[in-house]
C-alpha positions as CSV (number, residue, x, y, z in Angstrom):
1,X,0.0,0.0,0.0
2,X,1.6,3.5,-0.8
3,X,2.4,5.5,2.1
4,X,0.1,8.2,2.4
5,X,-2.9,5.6,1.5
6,X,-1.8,3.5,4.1
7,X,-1.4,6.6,7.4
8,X,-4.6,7.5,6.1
9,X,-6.5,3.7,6.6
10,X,-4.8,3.8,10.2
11,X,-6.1,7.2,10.7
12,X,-9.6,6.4,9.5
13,X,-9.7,3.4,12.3
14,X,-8.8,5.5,15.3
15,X,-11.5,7.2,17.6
16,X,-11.0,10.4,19.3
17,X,-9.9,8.8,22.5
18,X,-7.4,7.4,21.2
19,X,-6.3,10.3,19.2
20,X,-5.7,11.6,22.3
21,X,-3.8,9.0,23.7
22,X,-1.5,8.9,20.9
23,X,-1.4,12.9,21.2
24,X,-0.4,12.2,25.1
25,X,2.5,9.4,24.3
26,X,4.3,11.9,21.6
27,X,4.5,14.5,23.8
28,X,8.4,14.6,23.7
29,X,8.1,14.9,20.0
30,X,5.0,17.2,19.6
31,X,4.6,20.3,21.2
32,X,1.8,21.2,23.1
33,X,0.5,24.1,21.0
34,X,0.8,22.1,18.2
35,X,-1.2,19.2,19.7
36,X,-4.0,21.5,20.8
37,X,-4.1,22.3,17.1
38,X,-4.9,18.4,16.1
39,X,-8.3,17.4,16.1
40,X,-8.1,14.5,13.6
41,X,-5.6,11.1,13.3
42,X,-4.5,12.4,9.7
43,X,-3.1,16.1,10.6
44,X,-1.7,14.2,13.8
45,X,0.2,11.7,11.2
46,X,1.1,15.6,9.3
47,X,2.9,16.4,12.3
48,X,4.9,13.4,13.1
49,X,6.1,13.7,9.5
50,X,7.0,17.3,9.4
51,X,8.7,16.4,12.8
52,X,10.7,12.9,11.1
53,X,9.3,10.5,13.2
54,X,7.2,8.4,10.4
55,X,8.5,8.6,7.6
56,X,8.8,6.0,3.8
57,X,11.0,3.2,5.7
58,X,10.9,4.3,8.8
59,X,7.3,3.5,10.6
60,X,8.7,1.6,14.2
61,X,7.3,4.9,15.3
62,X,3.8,4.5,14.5
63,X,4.3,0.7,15.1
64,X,5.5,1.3,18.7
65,X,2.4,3.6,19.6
66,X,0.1,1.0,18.5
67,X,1.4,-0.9,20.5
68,X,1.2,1.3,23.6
69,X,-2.6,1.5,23.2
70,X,-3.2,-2.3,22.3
71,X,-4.3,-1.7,18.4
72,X,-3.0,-5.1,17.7
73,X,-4.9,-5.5,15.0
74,X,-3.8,-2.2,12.9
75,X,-0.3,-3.3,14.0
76,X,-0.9,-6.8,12.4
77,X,-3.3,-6.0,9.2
78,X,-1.7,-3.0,8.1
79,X,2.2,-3.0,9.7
80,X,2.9,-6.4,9.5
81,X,4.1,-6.5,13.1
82,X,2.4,-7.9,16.5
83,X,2.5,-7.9,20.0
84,X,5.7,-10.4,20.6
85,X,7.8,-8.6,17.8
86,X,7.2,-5.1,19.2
87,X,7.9,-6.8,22.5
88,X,11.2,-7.7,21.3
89,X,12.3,-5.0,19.4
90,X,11.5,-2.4,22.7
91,X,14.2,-4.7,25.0
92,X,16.5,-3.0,23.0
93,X,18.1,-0.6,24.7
94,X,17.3,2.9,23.5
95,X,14.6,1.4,21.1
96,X,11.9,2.9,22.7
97,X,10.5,6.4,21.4
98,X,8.0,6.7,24.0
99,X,9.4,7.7,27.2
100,X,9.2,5.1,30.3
101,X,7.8,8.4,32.4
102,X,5.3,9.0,29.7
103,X,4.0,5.5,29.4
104,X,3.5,5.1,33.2
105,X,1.4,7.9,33.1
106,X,-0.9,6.5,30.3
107,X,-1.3,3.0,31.9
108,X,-2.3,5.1,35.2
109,X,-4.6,7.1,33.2
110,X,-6.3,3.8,31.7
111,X,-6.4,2.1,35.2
112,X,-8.0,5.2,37.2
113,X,-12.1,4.6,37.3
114,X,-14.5,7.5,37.0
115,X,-15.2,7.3,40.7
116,X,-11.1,7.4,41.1
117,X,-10.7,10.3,38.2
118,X,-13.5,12.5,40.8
119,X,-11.2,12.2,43.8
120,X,-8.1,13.0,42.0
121,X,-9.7,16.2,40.4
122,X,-10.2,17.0,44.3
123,X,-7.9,16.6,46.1
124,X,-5.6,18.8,42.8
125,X,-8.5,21.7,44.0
126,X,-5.4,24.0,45.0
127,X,-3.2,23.1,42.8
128,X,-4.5,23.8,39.3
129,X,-7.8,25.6,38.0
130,X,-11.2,25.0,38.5
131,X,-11.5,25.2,34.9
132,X,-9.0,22.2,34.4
133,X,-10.7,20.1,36.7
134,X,-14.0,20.0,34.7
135,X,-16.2,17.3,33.8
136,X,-15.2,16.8,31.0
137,X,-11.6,17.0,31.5
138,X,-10.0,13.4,31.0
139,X,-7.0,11.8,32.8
140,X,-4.4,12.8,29.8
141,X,-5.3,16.7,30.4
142,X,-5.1,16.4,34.1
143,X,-1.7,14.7,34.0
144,X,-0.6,17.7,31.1
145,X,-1.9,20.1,33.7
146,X,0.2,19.2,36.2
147,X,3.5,19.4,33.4
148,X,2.4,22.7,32.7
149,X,2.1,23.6,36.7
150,X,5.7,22.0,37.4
151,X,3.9,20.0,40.0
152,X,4.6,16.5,37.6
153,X,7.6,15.7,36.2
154,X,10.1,12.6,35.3
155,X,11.9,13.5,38.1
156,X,9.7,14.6,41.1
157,X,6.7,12.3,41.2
158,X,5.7,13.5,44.6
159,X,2.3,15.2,44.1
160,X,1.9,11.9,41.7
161,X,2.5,9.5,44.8
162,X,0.5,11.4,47.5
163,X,-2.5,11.1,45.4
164,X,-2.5,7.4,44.0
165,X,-1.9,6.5,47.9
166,X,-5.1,8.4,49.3
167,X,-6.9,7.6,45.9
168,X,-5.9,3.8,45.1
169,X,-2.7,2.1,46.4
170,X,-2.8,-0.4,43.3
171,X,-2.0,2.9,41.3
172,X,1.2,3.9,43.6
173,X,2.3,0.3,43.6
174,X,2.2,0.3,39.7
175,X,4.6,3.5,39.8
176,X,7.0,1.5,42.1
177,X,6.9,-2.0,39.4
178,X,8.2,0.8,37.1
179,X,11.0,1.7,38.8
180,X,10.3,5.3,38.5
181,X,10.1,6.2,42.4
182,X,13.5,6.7,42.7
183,X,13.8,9.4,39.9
184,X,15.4,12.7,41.3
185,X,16.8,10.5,44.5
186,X,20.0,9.4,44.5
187,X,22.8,7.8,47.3
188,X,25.9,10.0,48.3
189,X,29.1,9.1,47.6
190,X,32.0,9.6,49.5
191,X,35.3,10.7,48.0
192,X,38.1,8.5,49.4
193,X,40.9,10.4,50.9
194,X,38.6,13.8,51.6
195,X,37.1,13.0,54.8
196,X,33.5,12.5,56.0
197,X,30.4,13.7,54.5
198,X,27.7,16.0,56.0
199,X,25.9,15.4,53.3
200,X,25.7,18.7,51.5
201,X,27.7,18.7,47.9
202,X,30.0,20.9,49.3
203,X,31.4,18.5,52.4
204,X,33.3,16.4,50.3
205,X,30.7,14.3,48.4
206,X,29.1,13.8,45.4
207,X,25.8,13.1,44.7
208,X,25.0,10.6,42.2
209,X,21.9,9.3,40.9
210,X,20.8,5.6,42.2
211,X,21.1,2.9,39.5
212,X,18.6,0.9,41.2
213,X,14.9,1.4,42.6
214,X,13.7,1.1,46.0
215,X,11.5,-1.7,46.3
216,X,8.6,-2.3,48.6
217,X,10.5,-3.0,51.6
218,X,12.4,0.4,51.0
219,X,15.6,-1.5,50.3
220,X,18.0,-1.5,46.8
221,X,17.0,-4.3,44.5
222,X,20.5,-4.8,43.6
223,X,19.7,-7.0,40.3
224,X,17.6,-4.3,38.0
225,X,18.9,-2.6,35.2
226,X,19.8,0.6,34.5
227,X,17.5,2.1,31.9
228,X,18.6,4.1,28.8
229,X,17.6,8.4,28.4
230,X,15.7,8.6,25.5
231,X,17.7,9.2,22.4
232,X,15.4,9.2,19.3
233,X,14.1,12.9,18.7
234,X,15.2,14.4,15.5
235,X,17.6,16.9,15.9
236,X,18.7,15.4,19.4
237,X,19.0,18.6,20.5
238,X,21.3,21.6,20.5
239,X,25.3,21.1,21.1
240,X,26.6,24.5,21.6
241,X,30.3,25.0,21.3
242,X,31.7,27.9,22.6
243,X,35.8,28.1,21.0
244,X,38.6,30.7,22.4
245,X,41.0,31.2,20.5
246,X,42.7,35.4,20.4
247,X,43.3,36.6,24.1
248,X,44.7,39.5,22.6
249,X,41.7,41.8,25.2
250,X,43.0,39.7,28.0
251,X,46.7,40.5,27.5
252,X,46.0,43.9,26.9
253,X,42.9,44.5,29.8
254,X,44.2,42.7,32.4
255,X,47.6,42.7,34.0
256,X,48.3,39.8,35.5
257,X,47.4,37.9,31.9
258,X,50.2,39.5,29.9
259,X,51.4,36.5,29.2
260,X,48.5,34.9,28.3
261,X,48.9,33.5,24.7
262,X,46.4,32.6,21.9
263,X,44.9,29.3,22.3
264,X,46.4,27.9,18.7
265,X,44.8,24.4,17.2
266,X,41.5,25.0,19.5
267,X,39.7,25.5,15.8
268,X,40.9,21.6,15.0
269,X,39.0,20.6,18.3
270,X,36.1,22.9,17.8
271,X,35.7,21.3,13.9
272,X,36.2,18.0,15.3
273,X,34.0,18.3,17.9
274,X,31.8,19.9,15.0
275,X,31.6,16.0,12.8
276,X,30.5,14.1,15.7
277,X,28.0,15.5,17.0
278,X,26.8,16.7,13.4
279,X,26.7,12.7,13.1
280,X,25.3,12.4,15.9
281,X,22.0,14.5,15.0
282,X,22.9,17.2,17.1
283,X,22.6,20.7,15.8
284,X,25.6,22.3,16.6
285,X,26.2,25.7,17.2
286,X,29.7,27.1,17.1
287,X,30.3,30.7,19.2
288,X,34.3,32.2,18.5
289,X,35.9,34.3,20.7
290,X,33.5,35.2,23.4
291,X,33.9,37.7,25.9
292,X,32.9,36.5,29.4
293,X,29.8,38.8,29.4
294,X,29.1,37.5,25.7
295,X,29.3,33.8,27.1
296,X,26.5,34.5,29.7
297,X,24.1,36.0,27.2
298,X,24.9,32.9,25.1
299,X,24.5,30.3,27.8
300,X,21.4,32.5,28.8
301,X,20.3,32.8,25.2
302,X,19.7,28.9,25.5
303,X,18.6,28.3,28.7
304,X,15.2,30.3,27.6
305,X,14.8,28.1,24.4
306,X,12.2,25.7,24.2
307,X,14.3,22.2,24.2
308,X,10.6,20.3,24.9
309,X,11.4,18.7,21.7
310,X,14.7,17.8,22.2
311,X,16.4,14.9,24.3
312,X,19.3,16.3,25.4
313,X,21.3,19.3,25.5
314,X,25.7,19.3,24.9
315,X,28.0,21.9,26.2
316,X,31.8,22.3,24.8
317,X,33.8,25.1,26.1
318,X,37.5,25.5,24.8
319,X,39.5,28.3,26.8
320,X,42.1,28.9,28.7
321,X,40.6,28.2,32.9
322,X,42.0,27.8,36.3
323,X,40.4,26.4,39.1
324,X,36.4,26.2,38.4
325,X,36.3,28.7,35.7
326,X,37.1,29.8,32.6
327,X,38.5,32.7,31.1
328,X,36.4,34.8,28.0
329,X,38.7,36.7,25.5
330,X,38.7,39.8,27.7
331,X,40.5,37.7,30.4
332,X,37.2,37.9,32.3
333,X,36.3,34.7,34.6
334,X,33.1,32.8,34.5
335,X,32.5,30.1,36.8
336,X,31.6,26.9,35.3
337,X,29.0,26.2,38.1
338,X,27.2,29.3,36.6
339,X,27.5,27.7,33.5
340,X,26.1,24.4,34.3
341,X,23.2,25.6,37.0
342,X,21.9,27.7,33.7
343,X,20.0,24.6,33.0
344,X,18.8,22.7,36.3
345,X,14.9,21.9,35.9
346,X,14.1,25.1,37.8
347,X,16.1,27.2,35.6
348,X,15.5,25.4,32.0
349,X,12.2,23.5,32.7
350,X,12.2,21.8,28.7
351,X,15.1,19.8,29.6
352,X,14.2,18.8,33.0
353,X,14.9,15.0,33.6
354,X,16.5,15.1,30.1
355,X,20.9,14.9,30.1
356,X,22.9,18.0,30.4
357,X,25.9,17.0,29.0
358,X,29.0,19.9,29.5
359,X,32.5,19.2,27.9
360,X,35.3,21.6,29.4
361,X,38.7,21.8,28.1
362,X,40.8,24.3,29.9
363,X,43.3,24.1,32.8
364,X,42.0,23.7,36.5
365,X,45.2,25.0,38.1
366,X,48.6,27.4,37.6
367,X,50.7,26.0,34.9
368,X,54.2,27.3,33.6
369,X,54.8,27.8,30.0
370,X,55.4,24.3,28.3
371,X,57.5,25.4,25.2
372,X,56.7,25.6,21.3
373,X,55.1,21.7,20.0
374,X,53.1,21.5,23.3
375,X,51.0,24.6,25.0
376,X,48.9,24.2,28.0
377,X,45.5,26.0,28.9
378,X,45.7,28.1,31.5
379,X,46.4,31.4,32.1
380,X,48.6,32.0,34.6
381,X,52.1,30.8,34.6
382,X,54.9,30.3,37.0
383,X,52.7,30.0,40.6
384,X,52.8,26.9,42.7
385,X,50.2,24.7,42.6
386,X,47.5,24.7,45.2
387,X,46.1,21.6,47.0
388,X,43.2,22.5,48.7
389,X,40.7,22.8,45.7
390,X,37.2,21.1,45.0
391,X,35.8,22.6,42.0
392,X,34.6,19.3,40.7
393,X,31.9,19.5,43.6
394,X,31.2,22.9,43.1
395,X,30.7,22.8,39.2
396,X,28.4,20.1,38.9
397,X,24.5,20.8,40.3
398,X,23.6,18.3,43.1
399,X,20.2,17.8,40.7
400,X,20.0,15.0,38.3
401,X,20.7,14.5,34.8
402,X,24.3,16.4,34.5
403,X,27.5,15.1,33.1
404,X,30.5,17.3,33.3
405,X,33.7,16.2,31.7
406,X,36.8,18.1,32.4
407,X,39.5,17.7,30.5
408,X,42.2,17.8,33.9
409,X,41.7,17.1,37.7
410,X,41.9,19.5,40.0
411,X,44.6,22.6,40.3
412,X,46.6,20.6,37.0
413,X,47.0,21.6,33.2
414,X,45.9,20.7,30.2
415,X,47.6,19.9,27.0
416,X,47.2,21.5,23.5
417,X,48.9,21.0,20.2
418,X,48.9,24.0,18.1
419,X,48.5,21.7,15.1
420,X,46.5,19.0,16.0
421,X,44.4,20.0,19.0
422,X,44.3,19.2,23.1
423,X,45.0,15.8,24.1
424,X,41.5,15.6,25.6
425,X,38.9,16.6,22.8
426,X,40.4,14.7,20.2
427,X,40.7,11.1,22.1
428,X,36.6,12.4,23.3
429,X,35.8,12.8,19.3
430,X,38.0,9.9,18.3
431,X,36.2,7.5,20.9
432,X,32.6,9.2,20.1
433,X,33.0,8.5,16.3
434,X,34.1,4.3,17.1
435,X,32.0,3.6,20.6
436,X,28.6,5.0,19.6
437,X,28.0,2.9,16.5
438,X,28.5,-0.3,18.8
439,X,26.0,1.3,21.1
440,X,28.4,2.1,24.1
441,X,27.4,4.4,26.8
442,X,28.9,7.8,27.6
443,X,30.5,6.6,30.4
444,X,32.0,3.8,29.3
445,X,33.3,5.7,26.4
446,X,35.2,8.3,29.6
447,X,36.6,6.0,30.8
448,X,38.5,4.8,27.9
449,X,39.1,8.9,26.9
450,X,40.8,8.4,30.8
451,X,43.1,5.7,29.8
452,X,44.3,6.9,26.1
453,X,44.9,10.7,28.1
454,X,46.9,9.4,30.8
455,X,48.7,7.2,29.0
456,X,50.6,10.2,27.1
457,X,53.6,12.4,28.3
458,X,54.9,15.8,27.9
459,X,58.6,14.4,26.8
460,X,59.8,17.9,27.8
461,X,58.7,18.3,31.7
462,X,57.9,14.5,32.1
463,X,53.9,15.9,32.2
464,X,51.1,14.2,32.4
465,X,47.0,14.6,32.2
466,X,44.1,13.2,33.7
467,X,40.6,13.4,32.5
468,X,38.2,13.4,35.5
469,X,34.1,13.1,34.4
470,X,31.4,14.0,37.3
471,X,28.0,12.8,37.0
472,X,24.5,12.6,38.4
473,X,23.4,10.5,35.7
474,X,20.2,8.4,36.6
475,X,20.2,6.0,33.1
476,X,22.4,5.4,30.6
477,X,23.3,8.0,28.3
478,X,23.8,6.3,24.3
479,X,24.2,8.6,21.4
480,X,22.5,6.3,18.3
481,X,23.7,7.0,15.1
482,X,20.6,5.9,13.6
């Protein structure tokens, strides 16, 4: 059957409930203004094309949400699939289009009775409008009204709890068989050698996220898996690359920075880091020779964007740094935890419980010049080193969902070649480009970046360089290429 023939026999065998249960389980893909706009199956089909989520070769989507609301039968007559193939194919890690969070909320929705629906409308009273709360107002809206109120999301399913236990404790114990009560909790981490924790961020821990749910007993189940973010919108979302290069300002501005030279081969790490991501569906977005004021507005710029149709969000920095910050071309500093905070779920509610990836290459600590073939990135030179410093637990929010890779440990250098780039970006890109395809996760893929670093040597001071990734990952993170 030709394409549009065949979207338009599916569409012509859904109701309007179910419509708006397919609306409800794209979510991530369709906007909500653009699904108040749908009132039929076939302009709903319009949209997933325009977005590239159906397209000639290319319908798991549509297969996959037939699935989710039990229309075996269009599956099977019209898709050639069924229920045990689809079953299959969504084991597959990062398979799935429709988000775990998303899905739990549509199986609560078709397990709440009228009676149930009543008492959850109530006992929201306070929380959202009368108007909301209607009659007529179905399960879907209510849980999109809670979204929209910041009272329900994939990582604080509070309000979501307190009700299902007053309304129905089948419906709280259905959340906990998905393994989404732990999202936004985590267990704290100790690091060895810095003493005990008080359990704030800053007392010498780290938070991250659990790898395992709580069960009913309130105890680890050690033997579940670690799910996988989604990965599957079309562009995956932005990767904004912000590349230093002329410190000419900073030399000239600021004292102390005289010495400061031009940050020669970063435009090899910025085009390499350019090609990955490109392959990875990123859109990347490349920012030269920022001023620090000019990186804030930036940064700012797209913390206001709407990433609600996006999975995840990347963050390359290339300058010259010293211990938690970084330097813009005026020799100006900007703290990388005011870099990183930018996008917590209170500050950047679209990508709340989505991955913040940041990627920083610059110095964490005084460095002394390093000769001609091999520069380092920082900018001060000829200072002893300090030992006291922390800045990995200051940079990276004690919220969920952040990876922050720096390109040294604390108070040490970083390498650069003025011809072929820093040590750190190009193993990152060359171990992108080989591990994704085989479907290996981002941390996985840091840790061999870690080896291949540390394994080289500044032949002229006997140097060396260690990568150091912080994380309060709560899944695995996998870049498809497909």
């Amino acid at each position: 059957m030709e394409f549009s023939q065949l979207l338009f026999v599916i569409s012509e065998a859904l109701d309007r409930t179910e419509l708006a249960a397919l609306k409800f389980l794209s979510l991530e893909h369709v906007t909500v203004r653009k699904r108040e706009d749908i009132e039929e199956p076939k302009a709903f089909f319009q949209a997933l094309q325009e977005k590239g989520m159906i397209e000639v070769g290319d319908l798991f989507f549509l297969k996959e949400l037939l699935y989710r609301i039990n229309r075996i039968d269009l599956l099977a007559s019209h898709l050639g699939s069924s229920r045990e193939e689809m079953e299959r194919e969504l084991q597959v890690p990062g398979r799935a289009r429709v988000s775990p969070f998303r899905y739990l909320l549509f199986q609560l929705s078709e397990n709440i009775t009228k009676d149930d629906m009543k008492c959850f409308k109530f006992l929201l009273g306070k929380e959202l409008p009368k108007c909301k709360l209607s009659p007529e107002t179905t399960m879907l809206d209510v849980f999109i009204e809670m979204e929209k109120k910041g009272i329900l999301r994939e990582d604080n399913l509070t309000v979501l709890k307190t009700i299902c236990g007053k309304v129905d404790k089948s419906l709280l114990k259905k959340i906990e068989e998905c393994g989404l009560n732990s999202f936004g909790e985590g267990e704290m981490l100790v690091t060895e050698g810095q003493g005990s924790s008080t359990g704030a961020p800053e007392d010498s821990a780290i938070w991250l996220a659990s790898s395992v749910a709580p069960n009913s007993l309130g105890n680890y189940d050690q033997t579940s898996q670690l799910e996988v973010y989604k990965m599957t919108s079309r562009p995956r979302g932005v990767c904004l690359i912000l590349n230093n290069h002329n410190f000419a300002k900073a030399r000239e501005a600021v004292p102390e920075l005289r010495k400061m030279k031009n940050r020669n081969g970063t435009d090899v790490d910025a085009d390499a880091l350019r090609k990955v991501f490109s392959n990875l569906h990123f859109t990347v977005e490349v920012y030269r020779d920022c001023t620090a004021e000019e990186i804030r507005k930036i940064v700012n710029n797209y913390r206001c964007m709407d990433h609600n149709n996006e999975d995840c969000f990347v963050c390359c920095i290339l300058s010259h740094g010293k211990k938690g910050i970084i330097y813009g071309v005026d020799g100006q500093e900007v703290p990388i935890q005011e870099l990183t905070t930018s996008f917590t779920g209170q500050n950047c509610q679209s990508l709340a419980g989505k991955p913040k990836v940041f990627f920083v290459q610059a110095c964490q600590g005084d460095a002394y010049q390093k000769g001609v073939t091999v520069e380092t990135d920082s900018g001060e030179q000829d200072h002893s080193l300090e030992t006291d410093a922390r800045f990995q637990l200051d940079c990276i929010p004690s919220e969920a969902d952040f990876l922050l890779g720096m390109a040294t440990l604390q108070d040490y250098v970083s390498y650069r070649s003025p011809s072929q780039g820093t040590w750190y970006i190009q193993s990152l890109c060359q171990h992108l480009e080989n591990s994704c395809p085989r479907g290996e996760d981002i941390l996985t893929i840091l840790t061999a970046v870690n080896q291949e670093v540390s394994s080289k040597i500044d032949k002229q001071n006997a140097g060396k360089q260690m990568p150091q990734p912080s994380f309060t990952l709560r899944k695995k993170l996998i870049f498809p290429v497909n």
